[in-house]
C-alpha positions as CSV (number, residue, x, y, z in Angstrom):
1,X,-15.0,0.5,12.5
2,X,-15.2,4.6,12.4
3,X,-11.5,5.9,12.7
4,X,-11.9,9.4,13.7
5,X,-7.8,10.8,13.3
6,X,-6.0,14.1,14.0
7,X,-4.5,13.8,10.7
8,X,-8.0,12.5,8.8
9,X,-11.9,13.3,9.2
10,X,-14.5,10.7,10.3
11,X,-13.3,7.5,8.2
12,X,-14.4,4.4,8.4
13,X,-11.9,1.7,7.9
14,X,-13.5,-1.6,6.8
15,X,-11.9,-5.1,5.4
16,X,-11.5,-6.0,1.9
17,X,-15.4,-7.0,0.3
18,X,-15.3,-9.4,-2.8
19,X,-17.2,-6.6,-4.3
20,X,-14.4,-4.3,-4.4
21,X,-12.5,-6.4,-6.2
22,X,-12.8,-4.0,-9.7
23,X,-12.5,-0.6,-8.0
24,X,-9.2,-1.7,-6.6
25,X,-7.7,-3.5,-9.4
26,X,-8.4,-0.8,-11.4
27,X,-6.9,1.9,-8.7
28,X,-3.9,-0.3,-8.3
29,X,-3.4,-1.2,-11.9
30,X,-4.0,2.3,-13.1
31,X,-2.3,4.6,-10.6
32,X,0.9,2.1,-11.1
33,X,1.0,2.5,-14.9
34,X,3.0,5.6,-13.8
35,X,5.6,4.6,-12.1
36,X,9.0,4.0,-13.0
37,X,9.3,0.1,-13.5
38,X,6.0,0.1,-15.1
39,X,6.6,2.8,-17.6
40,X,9.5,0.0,-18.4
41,X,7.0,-2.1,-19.9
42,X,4.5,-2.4,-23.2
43,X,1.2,-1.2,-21.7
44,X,-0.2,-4.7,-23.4
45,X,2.5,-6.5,-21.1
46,X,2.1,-4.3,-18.2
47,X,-1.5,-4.7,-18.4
48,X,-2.1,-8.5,-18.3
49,X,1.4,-9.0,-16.1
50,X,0.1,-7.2,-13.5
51,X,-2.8,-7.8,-13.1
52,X,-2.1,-10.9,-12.4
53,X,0.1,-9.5,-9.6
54,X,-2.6,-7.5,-8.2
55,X,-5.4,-10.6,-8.5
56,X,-3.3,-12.5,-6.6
57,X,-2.5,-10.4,-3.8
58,X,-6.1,-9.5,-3.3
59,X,-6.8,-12.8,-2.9
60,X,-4.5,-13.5,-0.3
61,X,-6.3,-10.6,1.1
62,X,-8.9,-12.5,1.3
63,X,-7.6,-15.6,2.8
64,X,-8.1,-15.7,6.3
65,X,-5.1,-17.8,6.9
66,X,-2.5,-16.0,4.7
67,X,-0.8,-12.8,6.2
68,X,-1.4,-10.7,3.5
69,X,-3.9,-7.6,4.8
70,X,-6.2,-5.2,3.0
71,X,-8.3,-2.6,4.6
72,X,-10.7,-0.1,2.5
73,X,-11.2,3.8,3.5
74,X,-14.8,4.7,3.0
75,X,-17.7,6.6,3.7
76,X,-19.0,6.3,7.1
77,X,-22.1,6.2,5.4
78,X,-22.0,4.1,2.6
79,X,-19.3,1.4,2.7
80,X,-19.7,1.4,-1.1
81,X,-17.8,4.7,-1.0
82,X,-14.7,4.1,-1.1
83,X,-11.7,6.8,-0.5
84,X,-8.6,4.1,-1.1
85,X,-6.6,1.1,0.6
86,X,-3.4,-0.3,2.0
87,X,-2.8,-3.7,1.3
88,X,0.6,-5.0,3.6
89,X,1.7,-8.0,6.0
90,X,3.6,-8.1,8.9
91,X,6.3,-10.4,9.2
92,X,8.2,-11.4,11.9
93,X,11.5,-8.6,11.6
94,X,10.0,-6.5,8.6
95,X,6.6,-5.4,7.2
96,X,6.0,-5.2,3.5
97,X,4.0,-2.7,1.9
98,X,2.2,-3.7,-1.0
99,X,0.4,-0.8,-2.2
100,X,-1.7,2.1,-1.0
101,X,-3.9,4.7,-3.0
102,X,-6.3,7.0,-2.4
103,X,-8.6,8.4,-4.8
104,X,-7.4,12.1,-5.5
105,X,-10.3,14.1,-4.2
106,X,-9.4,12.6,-0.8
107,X,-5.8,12.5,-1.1
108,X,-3.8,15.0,1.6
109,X,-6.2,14.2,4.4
110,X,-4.1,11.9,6.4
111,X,-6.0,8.9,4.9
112,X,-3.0,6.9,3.6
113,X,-1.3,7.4,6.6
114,X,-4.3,6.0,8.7
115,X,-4.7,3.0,6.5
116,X,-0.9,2.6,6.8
117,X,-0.7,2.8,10.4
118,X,-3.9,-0.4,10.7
119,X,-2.3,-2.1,8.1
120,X,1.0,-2.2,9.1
121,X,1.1,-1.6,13.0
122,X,0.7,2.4,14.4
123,X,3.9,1.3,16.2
124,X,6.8,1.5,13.6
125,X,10.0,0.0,16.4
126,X,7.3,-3.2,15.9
127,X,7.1,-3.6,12.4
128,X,10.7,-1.6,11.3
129,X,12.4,-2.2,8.9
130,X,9.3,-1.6,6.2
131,X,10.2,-3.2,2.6
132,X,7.9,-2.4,-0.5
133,X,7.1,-4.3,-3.2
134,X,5.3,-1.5,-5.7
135,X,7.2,2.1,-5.5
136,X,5.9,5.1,-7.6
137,X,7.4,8.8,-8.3
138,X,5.2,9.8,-5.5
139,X,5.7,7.8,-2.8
140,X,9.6,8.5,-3.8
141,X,8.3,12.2,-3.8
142,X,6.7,11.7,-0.1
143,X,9.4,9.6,1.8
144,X,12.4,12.1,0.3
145,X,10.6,15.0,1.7
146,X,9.8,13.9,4.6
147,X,12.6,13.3,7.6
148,X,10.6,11.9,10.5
149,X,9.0,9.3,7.6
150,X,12.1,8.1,6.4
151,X,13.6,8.0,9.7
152,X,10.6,5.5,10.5
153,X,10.4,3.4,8.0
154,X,14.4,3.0,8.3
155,X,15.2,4.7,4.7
156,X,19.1,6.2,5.9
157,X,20.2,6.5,1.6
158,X,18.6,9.9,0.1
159,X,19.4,7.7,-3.2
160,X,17.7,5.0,-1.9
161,X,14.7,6.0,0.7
162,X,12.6,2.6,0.5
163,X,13.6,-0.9,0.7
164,X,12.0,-1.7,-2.7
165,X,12.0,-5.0,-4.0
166,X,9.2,-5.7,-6.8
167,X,9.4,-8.9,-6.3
168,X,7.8,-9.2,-3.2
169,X,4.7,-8.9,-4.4
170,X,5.6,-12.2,-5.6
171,X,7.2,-13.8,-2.8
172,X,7.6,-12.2,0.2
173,X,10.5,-14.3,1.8
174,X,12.8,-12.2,-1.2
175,X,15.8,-10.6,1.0
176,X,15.9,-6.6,0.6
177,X,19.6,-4.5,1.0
178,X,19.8,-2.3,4.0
């Protein structure tokens, strides 16, 4: 499907290929080495910890039965292109963000928040409150500057602006605090 968006030229949003397996892992695992919780870690540890993690939520991604979805930003031209990824789930009173990146050059463009709004429902009363289960500096850097976001995604605490359990990404029935 071609998204065209206010926020984001021509895109086309597309689901998650088997082939795309090593460009995300490598996104994911990579662009997460930075964050907080990660810098935590040995980078030997982090390495082979996570990426089980991220192995196994891309292949719930690709399970048609479990509710764990991943859609790719690419080139409208060339599929093989790709800009970045959400991967989330809707649950029945929450959604849960997994992850999303975008590769820098295309970063700004609104293409997080279009592969946000598929993933996750365009209608945020629907899907409120979001929970994450992967938070970086940036995403901290995002939601805390950004009212109207945190007002939708139900982040009230300026200490704590996402519902961020790591966990998750592990089992997604973990509770979160409000």
């Amino acid at each position: 499907m071609t998204q065209p968006s206010a926020q984001c030229d021509l895109v086309r949003l597309r689901g998650y290929l088997h082939e795309d397996q090593a460009c995300l892992a490598w996104g994911w695992l990579h662009s997460y080495r930075q964050s907080p919780w990660a810098r935590l870690m040995h980078p030997t540890t982090y390495a082979k910890t996570h990426r089980v993690i991220i192995e196994t939520l891309l292949a719930h991604a690709r399970d048609e039965k479990a509710p764990t979805q991943l859609l790719v930003a690419c080139d409208p031209q060339d599929e093989h292109t790709i800009y970045g990824f959400a991967c989330g789930q809707k649950q029945l009173f929450r959604a849960i963000l997994h992850y999303v990146w975008v590769k820098p050059p295309f970063r700004r463009q609104g293409i997080a928040s279009l592969l946000v709004g598929e993933v996750l429902g365009n209608n945020p009363a629907e899907t409120a409150p979001l929970v994450v289960s992967h938070a970086s500096d940036q995403a901290l850097r995002i939601v805390r500057e950004n009212a109207e976001l945190r007002d939708a995604i139900g982040g009230s605490s300026p200490t704590y602006p996402l519902r961020f359990n790591p966990m998750l990404a592990v089992n997604p029935d973990f509770e979160v605090a409000t």
